[in-house]
N, C-alpha and C positions, 0 to 999 in steps of 0.2 A: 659627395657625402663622405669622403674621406677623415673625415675626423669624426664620426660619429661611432664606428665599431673601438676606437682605441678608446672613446670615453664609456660605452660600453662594457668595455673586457676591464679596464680601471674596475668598473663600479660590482663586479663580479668578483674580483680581485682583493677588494676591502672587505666586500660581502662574508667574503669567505674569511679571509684574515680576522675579523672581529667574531666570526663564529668557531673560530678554532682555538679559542682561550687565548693564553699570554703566551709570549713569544720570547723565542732565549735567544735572540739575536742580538748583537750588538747596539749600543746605543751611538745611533748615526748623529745624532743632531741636528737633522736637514730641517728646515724651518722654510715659512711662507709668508713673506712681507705683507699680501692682501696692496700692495700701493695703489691697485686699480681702483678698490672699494674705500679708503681710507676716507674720510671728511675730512677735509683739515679745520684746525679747532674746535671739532663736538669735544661734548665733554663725556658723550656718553656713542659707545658704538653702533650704526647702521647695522642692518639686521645682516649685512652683505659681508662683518667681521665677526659674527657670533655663530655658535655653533651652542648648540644644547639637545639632549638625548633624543628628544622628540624630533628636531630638524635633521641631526644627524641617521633618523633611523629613516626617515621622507626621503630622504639624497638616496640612501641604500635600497629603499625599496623602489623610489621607484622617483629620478632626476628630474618629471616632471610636476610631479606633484609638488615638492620642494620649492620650481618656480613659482608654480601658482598659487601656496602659500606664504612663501615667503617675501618674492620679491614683487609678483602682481598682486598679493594680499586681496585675493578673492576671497568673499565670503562664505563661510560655509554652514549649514541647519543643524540644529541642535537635533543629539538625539536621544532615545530614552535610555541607553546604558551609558555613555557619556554624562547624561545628567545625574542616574542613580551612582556612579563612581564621584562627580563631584559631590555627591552628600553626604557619602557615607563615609570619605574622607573628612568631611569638615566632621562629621558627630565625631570619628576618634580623635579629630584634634580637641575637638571642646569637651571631651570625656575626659583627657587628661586636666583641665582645668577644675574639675574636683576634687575635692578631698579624698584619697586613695582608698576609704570604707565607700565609699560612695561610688564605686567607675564597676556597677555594674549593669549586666544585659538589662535590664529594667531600664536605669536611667538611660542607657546608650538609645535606647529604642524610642526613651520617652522624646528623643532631643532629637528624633525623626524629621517630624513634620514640619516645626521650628525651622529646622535647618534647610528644608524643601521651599518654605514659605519666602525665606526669607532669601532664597534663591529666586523664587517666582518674583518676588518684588524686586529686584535688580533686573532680570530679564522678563519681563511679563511673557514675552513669544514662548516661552517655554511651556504656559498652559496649553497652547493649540498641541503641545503632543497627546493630551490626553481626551481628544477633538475626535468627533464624528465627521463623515464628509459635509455638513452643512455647517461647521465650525461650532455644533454645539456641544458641549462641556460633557464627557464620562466618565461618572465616578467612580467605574468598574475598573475601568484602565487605569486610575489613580491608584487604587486599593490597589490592583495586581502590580504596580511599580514600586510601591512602598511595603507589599509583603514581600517580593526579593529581597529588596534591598535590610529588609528585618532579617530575613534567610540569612545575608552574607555579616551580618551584626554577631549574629548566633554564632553563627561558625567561627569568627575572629576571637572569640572567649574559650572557645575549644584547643586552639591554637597559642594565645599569649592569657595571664594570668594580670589585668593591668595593674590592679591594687600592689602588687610588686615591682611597680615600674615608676621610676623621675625622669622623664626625657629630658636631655638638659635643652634640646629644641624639637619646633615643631612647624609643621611646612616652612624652613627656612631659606630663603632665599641666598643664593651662590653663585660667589662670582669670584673670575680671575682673567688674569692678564698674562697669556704667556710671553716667553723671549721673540717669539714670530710675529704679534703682533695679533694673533687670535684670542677673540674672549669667550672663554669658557663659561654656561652659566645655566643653571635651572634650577628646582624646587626640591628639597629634600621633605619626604614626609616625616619623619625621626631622625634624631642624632640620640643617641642614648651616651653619658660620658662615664665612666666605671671611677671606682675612687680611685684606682691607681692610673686613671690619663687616659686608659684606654678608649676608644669609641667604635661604636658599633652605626652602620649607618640601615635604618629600616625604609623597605618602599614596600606601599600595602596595595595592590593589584586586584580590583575587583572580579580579575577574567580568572581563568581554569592555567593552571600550570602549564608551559611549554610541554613537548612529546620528549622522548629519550633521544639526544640529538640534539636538541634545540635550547640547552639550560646555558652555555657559555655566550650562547647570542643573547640570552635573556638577561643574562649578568653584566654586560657593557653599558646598558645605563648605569650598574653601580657601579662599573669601574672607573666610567666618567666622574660620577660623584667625588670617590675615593681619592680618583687623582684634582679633584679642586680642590677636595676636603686639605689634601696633602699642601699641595701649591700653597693655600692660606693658612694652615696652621702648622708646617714643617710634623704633621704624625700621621703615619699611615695607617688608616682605619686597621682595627684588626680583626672587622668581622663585616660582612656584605650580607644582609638577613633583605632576601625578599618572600612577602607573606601574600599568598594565591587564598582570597575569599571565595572565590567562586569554586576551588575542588577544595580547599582546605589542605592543599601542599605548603611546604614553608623551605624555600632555600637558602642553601649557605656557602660561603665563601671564604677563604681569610686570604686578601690578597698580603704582598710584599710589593717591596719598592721595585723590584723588576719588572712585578705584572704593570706598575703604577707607568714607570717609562715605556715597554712596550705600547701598552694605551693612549699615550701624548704622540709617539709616532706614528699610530693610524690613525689619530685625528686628525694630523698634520699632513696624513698621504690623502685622508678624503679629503680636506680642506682644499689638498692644490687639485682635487679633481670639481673640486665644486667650482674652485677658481676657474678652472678651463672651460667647463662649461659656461661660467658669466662670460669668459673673454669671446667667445667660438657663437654665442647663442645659443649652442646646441643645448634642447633637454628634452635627450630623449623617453619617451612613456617604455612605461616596463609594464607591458597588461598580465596579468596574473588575479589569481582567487580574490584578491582584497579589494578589484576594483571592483565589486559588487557594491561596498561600503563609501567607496571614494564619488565626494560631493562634484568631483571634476569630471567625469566619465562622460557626460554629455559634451563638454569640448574638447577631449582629448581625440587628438589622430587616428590611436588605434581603435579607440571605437567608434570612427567614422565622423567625428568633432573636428572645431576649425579653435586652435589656438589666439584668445586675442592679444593684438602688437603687443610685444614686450615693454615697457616702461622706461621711460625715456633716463638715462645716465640721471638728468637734474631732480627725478622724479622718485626715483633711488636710493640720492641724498639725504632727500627730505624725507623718508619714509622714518617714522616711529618704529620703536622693537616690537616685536612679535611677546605679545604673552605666552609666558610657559607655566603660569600659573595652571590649577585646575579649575573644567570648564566642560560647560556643557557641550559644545562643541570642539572636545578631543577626538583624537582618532579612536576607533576601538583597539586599536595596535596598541597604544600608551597606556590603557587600561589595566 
């Protein structure tokens, strides 16, 4: 087991580096080919050359779960705050499709249920969360999932003012290609563009604010964003707004281009650890508080589970990307 503490202390090592802000160290330029994972002639990258905030944050917590979402693409159950965050995302995107006298708590609220419905009908399974144990239908657990989720509507208004607001986008999809050969890519929920160029990047977080300690690990998903945003349109965001529904905290950031390349280099030190572990097998579990929530618990090692066979190289290949869309079946971490 000799490789298994140095992929370890690696993933402790990133851990910490993306929780300690931006870094004033020189820019190395070290890069990672990925040639083990490459396809040759996709037109579109295996999930085994992409990297995005959610996967990246799976590798950090914890290298096993990373396998079994990413590359064994185990399935996992929907659940009710994952579901109530994919809704209430979708009403503030479709609240901005109104006319700006119009984008208020009333209409956001009205465009609740709509928006639930119309989720159940793409996933029907998602009615069984609001199931008795004989799988019959309670309406109470409905009403108590769509008054929170009214709860975190309310407080969003408290927070932003929208009839003052033109997003020039909205959950937009992002993507890039760096010099290493890694693609960068997931969902912005706002890009706001100011009339002098500037742009603001917003992510709306249903959960409770990180603790004192824990705000510059909560800002690396937007530094990810910042630096695609950069990558694809040559301007560095000059404002990082994440907005907490669930305490009504609102954070702020204004990166610069050094924060922007420190960020590309510790995507590029986790990449060659994530590498190591596809080359080695090794993925190690990291049990801690979260695996209360983790769909994988029942086969993991550390709690007394049997890992099934890894997926064979050809198997790999062929594997479709990982959606990073919003989804009922998100982690509560990405929330």
């Amino acid at each position: 087991m000799g490789g298994s503490p140095a992929l370890s202390e690696v993933c402790l090592t990133l851990s910490t580096m993306i929780g300690a802000g931006p870094s004033t160290g020189a820019d190395t330029g070290t890069s990672s080919d990925g040639a083990t994972t490459a396809t040759e002639g996709a037109d579109r990258p295996t999930p085994l050359q992409v990297l995005s905030p959610s996967r990246a944050s799976d590798f950090l917590t914890c290298p096993l779960r990373y396998r079994f979402r990413v590359i064994d693409r185990l399935p996992e159950r929907p659940s009710p705050e994952a579901a109530r965050g994919t809704v209430v995302h979708a009403v503030l995107e479709q609240l901005f499709e109104l006319p700006a006298d119009r984008r208020t708590l009333a209409e956001a609220v009205a465009l609740l249920e709509p928006r639930w419905e119309a989720l159940v009908a793409a996933e029907p399974e998602l009615a069984a969360l609001f199931g008795d144990e004989d799988g019959g239908f309670v309406p109470e657990r409905l009403e108590e999932f769509l008054g929170v989720a009214r709860d975190l509507l309310d407080r969003y208004f408290t927070l932003e003012d929208p009839t003052r607001l033109e997003p020039a986008e909205r959950e937009m999809y992002v993507e890039c290609l760096l010099d290493s050969g890694l693609t960068l890519r997931g969902y912005v929920d706002r890009l706001d563009v100011a009339p002098d160029g500037a742009l603001r990047v917003v992510d709306y977080k249903t959960g409770r604010a990180p603790g004192p300690g824990y705000e510059q690990r909560a800002m690396f998903q937007m530094r990810f964003y910042a630096l695609v945003l950069w990558r694809l349109r040559g301007v560095v965001p000059r404002l990082l707004q994440l907005i907490y529904l669930g305490s009504g905290d609102v954070l702020r950031y204004e990166p610069d281009e050094a924060d922007l390349r420190a960020t590309e280099r510790k995507l590029l030190a986790l990449w060659s650890a994530i590498e190591r572990a596809h080359a080695t097998g090794e993925w190690r579990a990291s049990p801690g508080p979260l695996c209360n929530w983790c769909d994988h618990k029942v086969r993991c090692p550390a709690w007394g589970g049997t890992p099934p066979p890894l997926p064979t190289v050809a198997a790999r290949a062929e594997a479709t990307d990982v959606s990073e869309a919003p989804s009922p079946h998100t982690s509560p971490v990405d929330l």
